[in-house]
C-alpha positions as CSV (number, residue, x, y, z in Angstrom):
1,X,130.2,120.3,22.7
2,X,130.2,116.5,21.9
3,X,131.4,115.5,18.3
4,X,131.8,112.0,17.4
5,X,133.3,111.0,13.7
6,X,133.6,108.0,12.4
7,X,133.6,106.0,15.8
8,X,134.0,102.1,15.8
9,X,134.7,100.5,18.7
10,X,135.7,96.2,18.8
11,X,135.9,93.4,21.2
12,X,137.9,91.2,19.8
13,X,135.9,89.4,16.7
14,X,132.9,91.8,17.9
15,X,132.1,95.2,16.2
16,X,129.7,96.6,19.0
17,X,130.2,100.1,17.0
18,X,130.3,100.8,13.4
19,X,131.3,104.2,11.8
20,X,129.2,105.9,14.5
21,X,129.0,109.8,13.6
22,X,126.3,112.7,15.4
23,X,126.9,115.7,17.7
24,X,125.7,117.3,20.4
25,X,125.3,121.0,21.2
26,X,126.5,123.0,24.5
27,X,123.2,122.7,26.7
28,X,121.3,119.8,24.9
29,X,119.6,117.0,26.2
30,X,120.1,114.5,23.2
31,X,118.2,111.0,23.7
32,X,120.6,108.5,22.8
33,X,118.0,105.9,22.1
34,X,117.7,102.3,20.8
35,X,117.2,98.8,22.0
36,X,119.2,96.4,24.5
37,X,122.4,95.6,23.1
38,X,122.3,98.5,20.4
39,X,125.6,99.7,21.6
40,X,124.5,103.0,23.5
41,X,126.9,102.2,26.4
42,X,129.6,101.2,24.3
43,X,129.7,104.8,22.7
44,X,129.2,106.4,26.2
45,X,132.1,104.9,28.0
46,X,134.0,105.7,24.7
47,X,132.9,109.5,25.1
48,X,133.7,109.2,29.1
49,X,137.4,107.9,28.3
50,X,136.3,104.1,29.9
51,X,137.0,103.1,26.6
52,X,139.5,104.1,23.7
53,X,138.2,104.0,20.5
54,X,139.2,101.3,17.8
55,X,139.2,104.1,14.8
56,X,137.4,107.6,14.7
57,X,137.3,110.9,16.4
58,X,135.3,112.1,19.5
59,X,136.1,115.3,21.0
60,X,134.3,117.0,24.1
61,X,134.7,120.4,24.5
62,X,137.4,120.5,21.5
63,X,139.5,118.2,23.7
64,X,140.7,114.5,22.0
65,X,139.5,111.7,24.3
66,X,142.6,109.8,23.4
67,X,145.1,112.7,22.9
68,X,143.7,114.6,25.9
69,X,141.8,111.7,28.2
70,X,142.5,114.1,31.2
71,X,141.1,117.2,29.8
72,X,137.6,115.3,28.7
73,X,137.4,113.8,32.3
74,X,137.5,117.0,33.9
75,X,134.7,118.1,31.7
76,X,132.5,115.3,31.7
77,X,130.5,113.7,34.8
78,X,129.1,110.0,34.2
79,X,126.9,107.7,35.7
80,X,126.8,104.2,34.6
81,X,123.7,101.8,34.6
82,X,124.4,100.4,37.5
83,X,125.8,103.1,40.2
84,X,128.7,102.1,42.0
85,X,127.8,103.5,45.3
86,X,129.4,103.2,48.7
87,X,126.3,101.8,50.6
88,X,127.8,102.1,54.3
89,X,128.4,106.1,53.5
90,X,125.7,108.7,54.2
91,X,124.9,111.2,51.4
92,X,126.2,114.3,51.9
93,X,129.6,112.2,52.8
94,X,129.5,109.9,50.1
95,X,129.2,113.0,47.3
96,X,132.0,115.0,49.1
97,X,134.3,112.3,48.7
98,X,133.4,112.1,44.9
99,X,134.2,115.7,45.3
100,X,137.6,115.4,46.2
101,X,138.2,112.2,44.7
102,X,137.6,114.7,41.0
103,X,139.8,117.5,42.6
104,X,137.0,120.0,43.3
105,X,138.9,122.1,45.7
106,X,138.6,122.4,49.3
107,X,137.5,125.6,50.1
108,X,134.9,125.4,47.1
109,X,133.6,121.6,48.0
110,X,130.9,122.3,50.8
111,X,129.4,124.8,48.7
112,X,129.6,122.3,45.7
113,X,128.2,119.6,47.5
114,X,125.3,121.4,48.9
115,X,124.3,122.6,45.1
116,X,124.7,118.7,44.0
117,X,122.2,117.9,46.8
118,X,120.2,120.3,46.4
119,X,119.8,120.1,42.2
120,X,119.0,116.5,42.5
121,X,116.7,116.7,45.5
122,X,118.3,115.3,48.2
123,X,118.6,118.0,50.8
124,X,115.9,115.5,52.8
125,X,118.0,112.5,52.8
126,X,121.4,113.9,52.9
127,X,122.7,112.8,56.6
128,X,120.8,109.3,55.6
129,X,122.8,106.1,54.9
130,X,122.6,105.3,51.2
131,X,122.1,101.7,51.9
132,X,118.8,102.6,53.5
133,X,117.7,104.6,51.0
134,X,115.5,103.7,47.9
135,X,116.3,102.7,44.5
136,X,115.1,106.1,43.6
137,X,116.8,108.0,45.8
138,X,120.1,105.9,45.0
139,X,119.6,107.0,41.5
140,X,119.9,110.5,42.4
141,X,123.0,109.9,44.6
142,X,124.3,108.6,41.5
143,X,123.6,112.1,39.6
144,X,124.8,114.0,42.2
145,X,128.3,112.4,42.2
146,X,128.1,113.0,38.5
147,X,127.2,116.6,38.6
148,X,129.1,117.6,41.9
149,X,132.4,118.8,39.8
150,X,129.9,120.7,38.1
151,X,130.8,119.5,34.9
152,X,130.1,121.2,31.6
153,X,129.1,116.8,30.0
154,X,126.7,114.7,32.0
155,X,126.6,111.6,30.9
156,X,124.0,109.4,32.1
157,X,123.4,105.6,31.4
158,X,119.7,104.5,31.7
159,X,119.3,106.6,34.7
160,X,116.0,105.9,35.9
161,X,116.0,102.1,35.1
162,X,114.1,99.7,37.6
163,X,112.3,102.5,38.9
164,X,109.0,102.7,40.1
165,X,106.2,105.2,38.4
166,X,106.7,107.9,41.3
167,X,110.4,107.5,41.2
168,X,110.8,108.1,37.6
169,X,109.0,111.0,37.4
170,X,111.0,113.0,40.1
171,X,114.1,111.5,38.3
172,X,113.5,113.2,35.0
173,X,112.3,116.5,36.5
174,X,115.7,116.6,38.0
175,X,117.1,115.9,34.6
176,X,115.5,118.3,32.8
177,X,116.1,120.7,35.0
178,X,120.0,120.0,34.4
179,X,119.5,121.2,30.4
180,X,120.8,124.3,29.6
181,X,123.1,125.1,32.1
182,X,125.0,121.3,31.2
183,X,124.7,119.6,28.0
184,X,123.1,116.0,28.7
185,X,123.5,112.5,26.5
186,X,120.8,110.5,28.0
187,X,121.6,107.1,26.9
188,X,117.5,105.3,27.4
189,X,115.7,102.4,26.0
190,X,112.4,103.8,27.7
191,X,110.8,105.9,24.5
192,X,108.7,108.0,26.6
193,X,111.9,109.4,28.7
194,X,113.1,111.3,25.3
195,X,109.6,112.3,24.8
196,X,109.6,114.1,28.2
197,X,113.3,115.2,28.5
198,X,115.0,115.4,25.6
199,X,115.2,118.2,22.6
200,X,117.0,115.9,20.2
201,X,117.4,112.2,20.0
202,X,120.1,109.4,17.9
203,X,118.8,106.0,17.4
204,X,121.5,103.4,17.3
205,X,120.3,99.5,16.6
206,X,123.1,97.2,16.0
207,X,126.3,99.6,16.1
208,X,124.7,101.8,13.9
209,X,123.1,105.3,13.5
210,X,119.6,105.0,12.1
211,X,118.5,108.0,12.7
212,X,118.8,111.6,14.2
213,X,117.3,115.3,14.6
214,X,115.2,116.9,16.5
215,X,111.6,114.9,17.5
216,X,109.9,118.1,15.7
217,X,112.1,116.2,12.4
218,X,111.6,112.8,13.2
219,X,107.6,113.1,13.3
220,X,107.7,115.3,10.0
221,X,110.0,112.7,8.1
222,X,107.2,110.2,9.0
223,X,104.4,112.2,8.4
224,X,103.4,110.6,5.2
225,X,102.8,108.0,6.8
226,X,100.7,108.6,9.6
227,X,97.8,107.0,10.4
228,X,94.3,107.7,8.8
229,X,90.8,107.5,10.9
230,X,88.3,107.1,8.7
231,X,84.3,107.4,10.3
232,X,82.4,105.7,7.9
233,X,78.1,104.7,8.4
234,X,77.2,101.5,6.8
235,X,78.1,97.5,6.9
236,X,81.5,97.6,9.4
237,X,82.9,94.5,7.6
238,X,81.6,95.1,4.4
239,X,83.5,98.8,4.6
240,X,86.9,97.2,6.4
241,X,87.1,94.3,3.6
242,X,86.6,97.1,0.7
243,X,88.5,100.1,2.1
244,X,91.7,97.6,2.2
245,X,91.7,96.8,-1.3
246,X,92.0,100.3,-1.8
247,X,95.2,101.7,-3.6
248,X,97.7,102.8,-1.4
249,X,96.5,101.4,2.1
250,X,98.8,98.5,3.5
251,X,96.4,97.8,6.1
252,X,93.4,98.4,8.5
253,X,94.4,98.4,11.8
254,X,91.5,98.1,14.0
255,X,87.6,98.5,13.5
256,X,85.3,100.1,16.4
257,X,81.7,100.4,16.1
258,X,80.2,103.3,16.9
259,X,76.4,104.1,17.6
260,X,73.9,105.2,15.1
261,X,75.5,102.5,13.1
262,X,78.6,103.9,12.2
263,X,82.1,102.5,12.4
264,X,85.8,103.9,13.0
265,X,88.1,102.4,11.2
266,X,91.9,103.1,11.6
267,X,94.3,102.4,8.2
268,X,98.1,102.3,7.4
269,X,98.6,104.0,4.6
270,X,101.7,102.0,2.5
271,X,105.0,103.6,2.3
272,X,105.4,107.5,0.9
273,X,101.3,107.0,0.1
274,X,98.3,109.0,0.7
275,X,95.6,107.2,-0.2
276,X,93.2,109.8,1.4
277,X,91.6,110.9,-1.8
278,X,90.8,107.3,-3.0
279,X,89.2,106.2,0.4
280,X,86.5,108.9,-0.1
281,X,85.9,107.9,-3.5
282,X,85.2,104.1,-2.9
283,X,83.1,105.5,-0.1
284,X,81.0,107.8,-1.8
285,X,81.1,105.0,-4.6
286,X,79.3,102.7,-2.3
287,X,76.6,105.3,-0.9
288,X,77.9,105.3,2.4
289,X,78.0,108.5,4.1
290,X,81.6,109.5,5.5
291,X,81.4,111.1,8.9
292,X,85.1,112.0,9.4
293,X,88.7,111.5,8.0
294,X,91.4,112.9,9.4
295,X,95.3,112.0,10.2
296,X,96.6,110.9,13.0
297,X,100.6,111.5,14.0
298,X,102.5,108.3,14.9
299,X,104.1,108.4,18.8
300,X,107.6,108.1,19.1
301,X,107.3,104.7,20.0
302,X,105.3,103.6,16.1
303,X,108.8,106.3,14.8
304,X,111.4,103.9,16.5
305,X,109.9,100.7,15.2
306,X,109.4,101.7,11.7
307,X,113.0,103.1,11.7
308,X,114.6,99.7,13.2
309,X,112.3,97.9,11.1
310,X,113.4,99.6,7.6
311,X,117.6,99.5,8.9
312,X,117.2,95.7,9.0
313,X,115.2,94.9,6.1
């Protein structure tokens, strides 16, 4: 649905995109994740026709965003960061005159409307004025205007930033709820928000693409170097000092002591290493008694680093 080739984007002597390239399928949430200033909003405004591209191809839908700007903006619903709404409006008002404003035609916009309102929860608040309502509820005013052309893109730009705990988690039901039936590009900085939402994810940190697939991939290409818990009964500094001098661990993490005398320790193995075997042997060498080893996945959060970390090394 969404293929971008090649894309660099400049501000004068700025490069905030560089030979950007991914895809997204028809009815995907992809995560378009990465830190502040990475250039996620830069690539969504290109996608939305806000911006034209300095080199490369991005299609929607098969349609050019240069060629056919007009075609891709009937296709695609955005909300920025920030949402531009009309505070003095009520709801229901505000989204209908986004609704003709995108040429949804008359005799279909009540009933579109009334979908938009009711998709993003805000049958409750829909005769309220938006500058009453709350931050959260703005944020869905903001989707709503995106989705009420019922488009086949929706775009959306760190939608639930500067939310509260309660607010977020009503935002991203509503977003999930959008997959299938609309193809999402979640732009987010917030790593447990493509956790939650999102099938697929890109990482972008400084122009670039780092990284992409499915979270299943992501977590398998850093399986080797997941974590290793190692419970271990003896002398807990004794066992940290000589377990990290064995081959093929980078460091020990954290110790814990346990009762009965034993202690949990938690070890990163070094890069493309699995120093699993040797631990028990300098274990058993010592006369401790090992009580557990296993593996433990790294979070999405551990991936990200590790994958910014290695790009700009």
């Amino acid at each position: 649905m969404i293929v971008v080739k090649s894309l660099s984007k400049w501000f004068g002597k700025l490069q905030a995109l560089k030979e950007v390239s991914f895809e997204v399928a028809k009815g995907q949430i992809l995560g378009f994740l990465g830190p502040n200033g990475a250039g996620k909003t830069t690539a969504m405004r290109v996608i939305a026709c806000f911006f034209p591209p300095s080199s490369g191809i991005v299609t929607v839908g098969g349609f050019d965003c240069v060629r056919d700007s007009m075609e891709v903006r009937r296709r695609v619903g955005y909300m920025p960061e920030n949402v531009p709404l009309y505070p003095e409006m009520r709801v229901s008002e505000y989204v209908r005159y986004r609704a003709a404003l995108k040429g949804v035609p008359a005799r279909d916009r009540t009933a579109r409307v009334a979908e938009a309102l009711d998709k993003c929860a805000l049958g409750d608040v829909k005769n309220k004025v938006i500058g009453h309502l709350s931050k959260g509820y703005r944020q869905r005013a903001g989707i709503a205007d995106a989705l009420v052309s019922m488009p086949e893109v929706l775009i959306l730009d760190e939608p639930t930033i500067g939310l509260d705990p309660g607010q977020i988690r009503q935002t991203r039901q509503v977003i999930s709820e959008l997959g299938g039936a609309h193809t999402v590009l979640l732009s987010t900085h917030i790593l447990p928000e493509v956790e939650m939402i999102c099938t697929h994810t890109v990482v972008i940190n400084r122009g670039q693409i780092v990284a992409s697939g499915s979270l299943k991939d992501l977590s398998a290409a850093h399986a080797r170097n997941a974590r290793i818990v190692v419970v271990v009964a003896g002398p807990s500094q004794q066992i940290a000092a000589e377990l990290a001098r064995v081959p093929g661990v980078a460091n020990v993490e954290s110790l814990r002591q346990l009762q009965a005398g034993a202690v949990s320790l938690t070890i990163e193995p070094s890069p493309d290493s699995d120093p699993r075997g040797e631990l028990v042997k300098a274990i058993v060498a010592r006369g401790w008694a090992l009580k557990e080893l296993r593996t433990e996945a790294l979070t999405l959060e551990e991936i990200f680093v590790r994958i910014v970390a290695e790009k700009a090394a």
